[in-house]
C-alpha positions as CSV (number, residue, x, y, z in Angstrom):
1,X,8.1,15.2,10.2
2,X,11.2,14.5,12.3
3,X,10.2,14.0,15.8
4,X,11.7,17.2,17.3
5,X,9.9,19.1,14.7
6,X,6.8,16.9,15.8
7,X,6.8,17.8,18.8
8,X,7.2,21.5,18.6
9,X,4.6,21.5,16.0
10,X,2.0,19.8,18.7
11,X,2.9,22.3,21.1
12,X,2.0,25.6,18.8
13,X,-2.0,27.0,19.3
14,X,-4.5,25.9,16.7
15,X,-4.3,28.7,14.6
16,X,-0.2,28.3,14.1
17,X,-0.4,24.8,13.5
18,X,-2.8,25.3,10.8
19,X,-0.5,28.1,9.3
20,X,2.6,25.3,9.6
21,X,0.0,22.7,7.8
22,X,-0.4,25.5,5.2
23,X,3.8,25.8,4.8
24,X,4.1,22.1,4.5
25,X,1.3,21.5,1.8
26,X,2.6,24.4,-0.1
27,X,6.2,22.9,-0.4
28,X,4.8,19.5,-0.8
29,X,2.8,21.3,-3.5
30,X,5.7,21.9,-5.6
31,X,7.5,19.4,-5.8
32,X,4.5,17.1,-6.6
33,X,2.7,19.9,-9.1
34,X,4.3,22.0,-11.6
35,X,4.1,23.4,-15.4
36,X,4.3,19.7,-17.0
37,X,1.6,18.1,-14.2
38,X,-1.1,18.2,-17.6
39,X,0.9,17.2,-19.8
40,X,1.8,14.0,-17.7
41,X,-1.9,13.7,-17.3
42,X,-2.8,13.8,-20.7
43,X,0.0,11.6,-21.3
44,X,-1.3,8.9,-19.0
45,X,-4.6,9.0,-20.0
46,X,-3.3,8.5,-23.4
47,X,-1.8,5.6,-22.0
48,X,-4.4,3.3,-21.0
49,X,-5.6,2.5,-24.5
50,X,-2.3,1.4,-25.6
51,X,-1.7,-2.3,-27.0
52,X,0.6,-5.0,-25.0
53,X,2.5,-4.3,-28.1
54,X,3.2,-0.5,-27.8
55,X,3.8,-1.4,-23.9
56,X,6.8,-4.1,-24.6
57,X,8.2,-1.7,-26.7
58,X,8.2,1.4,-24.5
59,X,9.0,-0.5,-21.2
60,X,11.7,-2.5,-22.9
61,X,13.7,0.4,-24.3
62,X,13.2,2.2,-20.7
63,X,14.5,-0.8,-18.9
64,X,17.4,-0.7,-21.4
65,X,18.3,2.4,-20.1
66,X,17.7,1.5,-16.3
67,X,19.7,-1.3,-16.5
68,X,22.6,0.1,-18.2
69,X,22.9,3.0,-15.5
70,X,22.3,0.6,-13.0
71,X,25.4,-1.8,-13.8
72,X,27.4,1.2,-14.5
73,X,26.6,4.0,-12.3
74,X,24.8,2.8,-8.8
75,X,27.8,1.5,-6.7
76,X,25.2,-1.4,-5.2
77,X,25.1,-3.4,-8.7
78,X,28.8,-1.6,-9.6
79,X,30.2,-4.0,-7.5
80,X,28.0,-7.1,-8.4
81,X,28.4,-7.1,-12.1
82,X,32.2,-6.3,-10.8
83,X,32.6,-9.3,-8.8
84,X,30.6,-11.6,-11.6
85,X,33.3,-11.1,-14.4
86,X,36.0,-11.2,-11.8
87,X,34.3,-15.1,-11.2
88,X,33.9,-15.0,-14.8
89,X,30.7,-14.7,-15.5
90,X,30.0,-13.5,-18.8
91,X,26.2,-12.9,-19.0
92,X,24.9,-9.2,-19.5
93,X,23.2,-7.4,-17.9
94,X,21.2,-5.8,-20.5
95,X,18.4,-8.8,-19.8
96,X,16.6,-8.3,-16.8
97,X,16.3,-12.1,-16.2
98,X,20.2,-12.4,-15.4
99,X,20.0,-10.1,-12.6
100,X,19.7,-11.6,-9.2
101,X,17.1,-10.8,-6.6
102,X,17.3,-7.7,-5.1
103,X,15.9,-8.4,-1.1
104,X,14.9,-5.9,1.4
105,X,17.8,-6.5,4.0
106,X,20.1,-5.1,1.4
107,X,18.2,-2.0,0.7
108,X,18.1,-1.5,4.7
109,X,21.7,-2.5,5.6
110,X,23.2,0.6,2.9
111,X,20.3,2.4,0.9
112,X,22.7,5.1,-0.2
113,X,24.9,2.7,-2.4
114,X,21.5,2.3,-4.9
115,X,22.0,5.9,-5.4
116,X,23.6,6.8,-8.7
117,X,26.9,8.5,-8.0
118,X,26.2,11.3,-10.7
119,X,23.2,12.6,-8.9
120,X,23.3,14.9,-5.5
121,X,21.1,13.4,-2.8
122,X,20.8,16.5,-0.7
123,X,18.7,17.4,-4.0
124,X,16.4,14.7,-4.0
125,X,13.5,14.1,-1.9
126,X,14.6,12.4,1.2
127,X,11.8,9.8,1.8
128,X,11.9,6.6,4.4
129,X,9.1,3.8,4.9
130,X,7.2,3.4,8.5
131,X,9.2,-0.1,9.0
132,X,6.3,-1.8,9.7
133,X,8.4,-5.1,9.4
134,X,11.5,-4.1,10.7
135,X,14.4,-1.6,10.3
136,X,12.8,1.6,7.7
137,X,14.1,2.0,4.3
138,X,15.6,5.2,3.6
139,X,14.4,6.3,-0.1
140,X,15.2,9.2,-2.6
141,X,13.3,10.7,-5.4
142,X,13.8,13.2,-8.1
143,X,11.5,16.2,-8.5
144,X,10.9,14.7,-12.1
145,X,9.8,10.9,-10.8
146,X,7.4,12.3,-7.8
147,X,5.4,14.9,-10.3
148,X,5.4,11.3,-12.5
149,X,3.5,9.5,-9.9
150,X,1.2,12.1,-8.3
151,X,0.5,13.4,-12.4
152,X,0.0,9.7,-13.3
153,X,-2.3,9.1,-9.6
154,X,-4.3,11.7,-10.7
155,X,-4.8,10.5,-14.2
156,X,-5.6,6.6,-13.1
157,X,-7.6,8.0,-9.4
158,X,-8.8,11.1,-9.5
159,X,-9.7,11.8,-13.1
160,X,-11.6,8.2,-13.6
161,X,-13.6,9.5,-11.1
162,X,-14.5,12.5,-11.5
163,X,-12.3,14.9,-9.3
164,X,-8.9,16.7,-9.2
165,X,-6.0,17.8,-7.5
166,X,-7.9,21.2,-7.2
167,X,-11.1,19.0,-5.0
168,X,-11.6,19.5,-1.7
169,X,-10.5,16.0,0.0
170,X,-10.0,14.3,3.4
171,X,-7.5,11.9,4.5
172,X,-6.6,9.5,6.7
173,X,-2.8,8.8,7.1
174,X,-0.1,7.8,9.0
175,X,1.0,11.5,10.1
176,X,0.6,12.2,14.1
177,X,-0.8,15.7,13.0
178,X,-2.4,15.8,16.5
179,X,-0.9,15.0,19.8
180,X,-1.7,11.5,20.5
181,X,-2.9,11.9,24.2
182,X,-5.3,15.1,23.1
183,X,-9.0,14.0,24.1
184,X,-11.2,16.4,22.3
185,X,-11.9,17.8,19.1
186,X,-10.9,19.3,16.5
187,X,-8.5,15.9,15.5
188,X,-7.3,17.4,11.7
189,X,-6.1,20.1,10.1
190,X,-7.0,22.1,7.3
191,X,-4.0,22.1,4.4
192,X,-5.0,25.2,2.0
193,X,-2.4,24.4,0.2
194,X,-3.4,21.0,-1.2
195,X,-7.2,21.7,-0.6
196,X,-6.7,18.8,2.4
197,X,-8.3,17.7,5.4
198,X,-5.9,16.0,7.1
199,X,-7.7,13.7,9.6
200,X,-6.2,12.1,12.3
201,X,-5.7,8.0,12.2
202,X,-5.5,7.4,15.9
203,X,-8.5,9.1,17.2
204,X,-11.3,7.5,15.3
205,X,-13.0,6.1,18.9
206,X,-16.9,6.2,18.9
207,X,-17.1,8.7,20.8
208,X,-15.0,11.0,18.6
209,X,-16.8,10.1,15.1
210,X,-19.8,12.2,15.4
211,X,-17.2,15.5,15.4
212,X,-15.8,13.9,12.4
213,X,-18.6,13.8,10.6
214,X,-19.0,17.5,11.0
215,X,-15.8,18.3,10.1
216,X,-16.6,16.6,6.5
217,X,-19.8,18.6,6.2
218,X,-17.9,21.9,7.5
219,X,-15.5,21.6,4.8
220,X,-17.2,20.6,2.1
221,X,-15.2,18.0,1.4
222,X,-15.6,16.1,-2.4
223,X,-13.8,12.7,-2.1
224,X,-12.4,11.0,1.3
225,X,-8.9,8.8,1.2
226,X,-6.6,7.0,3.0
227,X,-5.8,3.7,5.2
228,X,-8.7,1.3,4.2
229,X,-9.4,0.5,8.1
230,X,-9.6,4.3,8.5
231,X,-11.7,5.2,6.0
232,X,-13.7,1.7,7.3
233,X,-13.9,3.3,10.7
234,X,-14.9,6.6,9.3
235,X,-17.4,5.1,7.4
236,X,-19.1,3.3,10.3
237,X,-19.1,6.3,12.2
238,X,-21.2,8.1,9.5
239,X,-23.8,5.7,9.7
240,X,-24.2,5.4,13.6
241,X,-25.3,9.1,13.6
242,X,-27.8,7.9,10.5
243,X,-26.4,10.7,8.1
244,X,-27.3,10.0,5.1
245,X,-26.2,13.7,3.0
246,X,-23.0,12.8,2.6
247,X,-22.4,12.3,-1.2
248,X,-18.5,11.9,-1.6
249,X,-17.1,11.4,-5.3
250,X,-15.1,8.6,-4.6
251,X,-13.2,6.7,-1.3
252,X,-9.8,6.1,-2.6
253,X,-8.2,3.2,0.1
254,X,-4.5,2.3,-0.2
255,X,-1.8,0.5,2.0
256,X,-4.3,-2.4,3.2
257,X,-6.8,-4.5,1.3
258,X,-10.2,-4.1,1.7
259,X,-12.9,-6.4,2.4
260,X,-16.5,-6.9,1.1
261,X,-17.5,-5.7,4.0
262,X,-15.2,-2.6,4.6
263,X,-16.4,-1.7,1.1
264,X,-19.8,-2.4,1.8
265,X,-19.7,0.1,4.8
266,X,-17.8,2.9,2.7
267,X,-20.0,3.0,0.0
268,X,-23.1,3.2,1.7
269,X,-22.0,5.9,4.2
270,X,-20.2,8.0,1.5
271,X,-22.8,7.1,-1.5
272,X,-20.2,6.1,-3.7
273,X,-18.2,4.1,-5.0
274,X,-14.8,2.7,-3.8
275,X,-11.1,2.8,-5.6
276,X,-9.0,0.2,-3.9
277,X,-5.0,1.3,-4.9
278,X,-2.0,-0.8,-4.5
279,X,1.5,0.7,-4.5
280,X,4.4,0.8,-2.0
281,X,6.9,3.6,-0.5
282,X,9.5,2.2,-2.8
283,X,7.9,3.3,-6.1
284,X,8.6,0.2,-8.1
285,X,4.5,-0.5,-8.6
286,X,1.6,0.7,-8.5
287,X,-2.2,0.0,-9.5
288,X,-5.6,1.6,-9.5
289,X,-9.0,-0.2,-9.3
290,X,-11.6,1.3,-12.0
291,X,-15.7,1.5,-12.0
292,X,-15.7,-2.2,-13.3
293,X,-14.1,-3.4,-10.4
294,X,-10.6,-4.2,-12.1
295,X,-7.1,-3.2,-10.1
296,X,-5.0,-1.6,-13.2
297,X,-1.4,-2.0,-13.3
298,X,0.9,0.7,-14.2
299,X,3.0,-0.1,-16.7
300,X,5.2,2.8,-16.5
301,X,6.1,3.5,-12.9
302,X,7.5,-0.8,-13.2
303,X,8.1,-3.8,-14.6
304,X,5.8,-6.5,-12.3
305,X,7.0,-10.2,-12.0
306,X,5.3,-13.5,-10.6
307,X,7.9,-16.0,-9.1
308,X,7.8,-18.8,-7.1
309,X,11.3,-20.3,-5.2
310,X,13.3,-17.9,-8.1
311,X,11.2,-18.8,-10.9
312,X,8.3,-16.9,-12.8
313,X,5.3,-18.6,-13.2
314,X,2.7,-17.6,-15.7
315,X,-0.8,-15.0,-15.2
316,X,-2.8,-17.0,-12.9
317,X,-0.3,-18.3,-10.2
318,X,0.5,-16.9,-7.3
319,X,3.9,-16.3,-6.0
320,X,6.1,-13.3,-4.9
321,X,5.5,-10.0,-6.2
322,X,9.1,-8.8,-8.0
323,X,9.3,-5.4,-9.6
324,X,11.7,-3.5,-11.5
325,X,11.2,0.4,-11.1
326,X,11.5,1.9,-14.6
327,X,11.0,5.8,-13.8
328,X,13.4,6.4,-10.5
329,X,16.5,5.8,-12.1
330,X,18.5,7.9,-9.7
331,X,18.0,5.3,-7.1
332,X,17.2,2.1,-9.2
333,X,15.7,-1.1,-7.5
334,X,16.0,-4.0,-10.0
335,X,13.7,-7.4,-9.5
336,X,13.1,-6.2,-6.0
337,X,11.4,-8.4,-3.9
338,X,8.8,-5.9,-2.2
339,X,7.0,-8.8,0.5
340,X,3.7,-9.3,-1.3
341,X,2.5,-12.5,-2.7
342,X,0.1,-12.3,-5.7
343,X,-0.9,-13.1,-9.1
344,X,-1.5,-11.5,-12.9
345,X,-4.2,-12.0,-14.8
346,X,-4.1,-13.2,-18.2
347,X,-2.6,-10.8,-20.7
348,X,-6.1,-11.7,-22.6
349,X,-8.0,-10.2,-20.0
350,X,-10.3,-7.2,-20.9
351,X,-11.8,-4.8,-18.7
352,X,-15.1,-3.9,-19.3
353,X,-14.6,-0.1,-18.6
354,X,-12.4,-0.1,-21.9
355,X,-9.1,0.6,-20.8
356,X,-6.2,-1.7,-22.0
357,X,-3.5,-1.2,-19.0
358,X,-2.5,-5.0,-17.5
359,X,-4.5,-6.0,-14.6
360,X,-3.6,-7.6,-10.9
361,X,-5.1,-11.0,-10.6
362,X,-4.9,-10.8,-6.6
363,X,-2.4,-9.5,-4.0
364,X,-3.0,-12.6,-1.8
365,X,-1.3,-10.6,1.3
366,X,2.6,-9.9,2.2
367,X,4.6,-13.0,2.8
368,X,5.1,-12.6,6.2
369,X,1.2,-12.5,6.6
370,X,1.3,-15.9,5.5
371,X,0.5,-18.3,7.9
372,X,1.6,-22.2,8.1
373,X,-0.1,-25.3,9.3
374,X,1.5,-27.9,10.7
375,X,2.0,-30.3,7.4
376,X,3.8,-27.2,5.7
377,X,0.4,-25.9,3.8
378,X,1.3,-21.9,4.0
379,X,-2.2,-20.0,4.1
380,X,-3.4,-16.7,3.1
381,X,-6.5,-14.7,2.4
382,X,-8.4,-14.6,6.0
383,X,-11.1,-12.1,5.3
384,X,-13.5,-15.5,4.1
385,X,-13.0,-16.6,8.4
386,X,-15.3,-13.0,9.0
387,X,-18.2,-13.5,6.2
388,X,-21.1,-14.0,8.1
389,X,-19.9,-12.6,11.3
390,X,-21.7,-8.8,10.7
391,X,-21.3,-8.3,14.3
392,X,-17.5,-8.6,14.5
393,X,-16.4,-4.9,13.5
394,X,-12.5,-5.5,12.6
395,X,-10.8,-8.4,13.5
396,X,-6.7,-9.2,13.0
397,X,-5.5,-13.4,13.1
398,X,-2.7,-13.7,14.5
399,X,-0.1,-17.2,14.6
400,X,1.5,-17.6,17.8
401,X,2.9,-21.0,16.9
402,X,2.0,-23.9,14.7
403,X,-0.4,-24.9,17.3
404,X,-1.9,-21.6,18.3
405,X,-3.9,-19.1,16.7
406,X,-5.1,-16.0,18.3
407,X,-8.1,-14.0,16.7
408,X,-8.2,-10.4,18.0
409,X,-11.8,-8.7,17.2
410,X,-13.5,-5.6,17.9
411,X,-17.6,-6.7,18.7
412,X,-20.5,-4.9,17.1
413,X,-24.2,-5.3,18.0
414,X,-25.2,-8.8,19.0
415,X,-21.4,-10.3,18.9
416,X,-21.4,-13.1,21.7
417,X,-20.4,-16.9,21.7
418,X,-22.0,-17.8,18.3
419,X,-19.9,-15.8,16.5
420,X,-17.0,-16.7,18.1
421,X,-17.6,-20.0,17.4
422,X,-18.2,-19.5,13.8
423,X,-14.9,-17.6,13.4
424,X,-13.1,-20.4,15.6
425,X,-15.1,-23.7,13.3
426,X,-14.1,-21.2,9.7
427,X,-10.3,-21.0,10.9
428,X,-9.9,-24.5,12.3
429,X,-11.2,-25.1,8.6
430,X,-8.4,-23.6,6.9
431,X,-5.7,-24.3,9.4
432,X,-6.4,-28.0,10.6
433,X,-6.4,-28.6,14.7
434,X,-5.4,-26.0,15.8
435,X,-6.3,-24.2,19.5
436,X,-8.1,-20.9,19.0
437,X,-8.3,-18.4,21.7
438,X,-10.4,-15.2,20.4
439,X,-9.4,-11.8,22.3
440,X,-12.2,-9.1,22.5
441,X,-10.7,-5.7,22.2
442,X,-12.4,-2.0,22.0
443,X,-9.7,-1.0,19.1
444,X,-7.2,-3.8,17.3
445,X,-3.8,-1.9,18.1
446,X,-2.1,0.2,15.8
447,X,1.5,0.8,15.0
448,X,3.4,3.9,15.2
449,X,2.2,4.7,11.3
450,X,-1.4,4.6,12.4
451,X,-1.8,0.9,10.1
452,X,-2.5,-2.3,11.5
453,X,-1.8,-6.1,9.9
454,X,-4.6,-7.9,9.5
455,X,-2.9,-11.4,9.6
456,X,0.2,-11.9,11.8
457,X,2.8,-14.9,11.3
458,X,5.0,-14.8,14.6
459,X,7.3,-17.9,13.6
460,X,10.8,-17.3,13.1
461,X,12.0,-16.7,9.8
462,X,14.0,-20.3,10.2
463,X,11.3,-22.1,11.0
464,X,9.2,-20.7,8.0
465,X,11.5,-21.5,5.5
466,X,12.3,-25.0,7.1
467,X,8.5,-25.8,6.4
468,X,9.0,-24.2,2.8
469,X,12.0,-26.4,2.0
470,X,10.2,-29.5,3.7
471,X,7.2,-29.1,1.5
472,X,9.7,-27.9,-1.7
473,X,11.1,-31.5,-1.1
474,X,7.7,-33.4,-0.8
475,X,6.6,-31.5,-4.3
């Protein structure tokens, strides 16, 4: 919602703001759900048994497509392949490995030149990330590519697990559907229209958690989703008040990674299992984790590279995550560096639950969650510096300089100066001698989309890549 709208909508009685909940979820409702939603489904689910070989072939004459429309129709790459043959280049665009790298800054300085000029944007869905990072990206989608992706989410989420679009579900998002500053219950609303509890992100304080509990139980909800530290959160406030008959279907988690011991917590307070889901606002990639543990790629929504300083390295290695999107081709985003840092696993790899759709190795965290020790070394992967520190609830690291690290933690039972010491010895570990001053919070801070990083790199851009290029040259 548009903050005017916002705030109107906080101002309207209970009753009118679940009627306005009602409104939204029914228009949302359309233009995610319609007459083909089965047959993309079916489609999907068809899918995931195909071979690498039927995949090359239907992803290679889809990007054919997408890149010809791209060079010819959105004014962005227009004028690059333009300028190119004006400087007399001759390669073509028609292989994807000839286009450059597409960065965020130039999706944010003029996101309306990746529009296709033969399409009407006051006809597509008008779309913009929470700008986590910086400046948000405006984004538009066709009614045809969102019914893609919630059809195929339902096929690759919901389905392996049991449920539907038509299950009653909670979740946990970035929307302020309650005013901020309210202090008592109820903290959600109730969309009929997409069977949706729609629980509030910014009010899941101890105190509050017991009436959240009962809002589950009230209505009868099937499967809970959302922000992984929400859904954390939630989780721990189910088993404070020692309920144990809550028995959800699944916890789907998305937009943060989750721990061993987030997904400890979730699955014993909702009895069942976790789906950990990657994906982005952008819509150039996603992926789904089955019963067997495995994060799926999907093959059609992208094509998903591995490179490292401009050149793709092979399953295995880790480097930054560049995708091609393959389904929006109204607004096409070609080898688009989306900020994450990850790997593929082997094109040999076989899942155990039987499906045949490509796998993620790792998404080792976003590149500016990367942090850098003195000598150049860039580190990632934090979560191994909390193992073994039960009573530290959720914890953020954050890099003040090369020198300085600052670990912000929220304390559980027992938490005192032994476990700040082990999580001061496990960094000092991984980042060398370094000074580590440990901040005790009631809550880690969250931004203005109800999400919080778990690893923060506050050096300057410059002096990042200065240490990259020092190390590049020592290599």
């Amino acid at each position: 919602m548009r903050d005017g709208i916002l705030h109107l909508y906080h101002k309207l009685p209970l009753p009118a703001r679940t009627l306005a909940a009602r409104v939204r979820g029914e228009y949302l409702r359309r233009w995610r759900y319609g007459y083909d939603t089965e047959r993309i489904i079916a489609e999907a689910l068809e899918q995931e048994t195909w071979s690498a070989e039927q995949w090359e072939r239907w992803q290679g004459s889809r990007l054919e497509f997408v890149l010809e429309r791209a060079a010819t129709r959105v004014p962005y790459y227009r004028d690059l392949w333009s300028k190119r043959r004006r400087d007399g280049d001759g390669r073509s665009w028609g292989r994807l490995e000839n286009w450059p790298i597409l960065e965020k800054d130039a999706l944010r300085a003029n996101a309306r030149a990746f529009i296709a000029d033969d399409v009407n944007p006051r006809r597509l869905f008008h779309e913009q990330t929470s700008g986590t990072t910086g400046k948000p990206i405006e984004l538009w989608w066709s009614r045809e590519l969102t019914r893609r992706i919630f059809g195929t989410a339902e096929a690759y989420c919901s389905r392996w697990y049991g449920v539907t679009r038509h299950s009653r579900w909670a979740m946990l998002g970035g929307s302020l559907i309650v005013p901020a500053a309210q202090s008592k219950p109820p903290f959600w609303v109730w969309n009929a229209s997409l069977n949706q509890l729609y629980m509030s992100s910014y009010h899941l304080s101890p105190e509050f958690l017991p009436s959240y509990v009962d809002a589950l139980i009230k209505y009868r909800v099937e499967h809970v989703a959302g922000y992984s530290s929400s859904v954390y959160q939630l989780a721990l406030g189910v088993l404070a008040t020692g309920r144990r008959d809550l028995k959800m279907a699944v916890a789907v988690t998305n937009a943060e990674p989750v721990s061993s011991q987030q997904r400890r917590a979730i699955s014993d307070a909702f009895n069942c299992v976790v789906c950990e889901t990657y994906g982005m606002a952008e819509g150039v990639a996603r992926a789904s984790q089955c019963k067997e543990g495995s994060l799926h790629i999907w093959p059609q929504i992208g094509v998903v590279e591995v490179m490292d300083r401009g050149v793709r390295v092979p399953p295995g290695e880790s480097g930054d995550v560049v995708c091609t999107g393959l389904w929006n081709a109204d607004m096409p985003l070609i080898r688009y560096r989306i900020g994450d840092r990850g790997s593929l696993a082997a094109a040999s790899t076989r899942c155990a639950c039987g499906r045949t759709l490509p796998v993620l190795g790792s998404i080792d965290g976003r590149d500016e969650d990367t942090l850098y020790t003195r000598d150049g070394r860039a580190i990632q992967r934090f979560h191994a510096v909390f193992i073994g520190v039960p009573e530290v609830i959720e914890a953020q690291v954050i890099q003040e300089s090369l020198d300085t690290i600052r670990i912000r933690c929220v304390p559980g039972p027992g938490f005192g100066p032994a476990a700040e010491r082990v999580m001061t010895e496990k960094l000092k570990d991984r980042m060398g001698d370094v000074e580590v001053a440990v901040e005790v919070l009631q809550t880690i801070p969250r931004g203005a989309n109800g999400k919080f990083r778990a690893v923060v790199c506050k050096l300057s851009k410059g002096d990042r890549e200065k240490l990259q290029q020092a190390v590049g040259s020592r290599t």
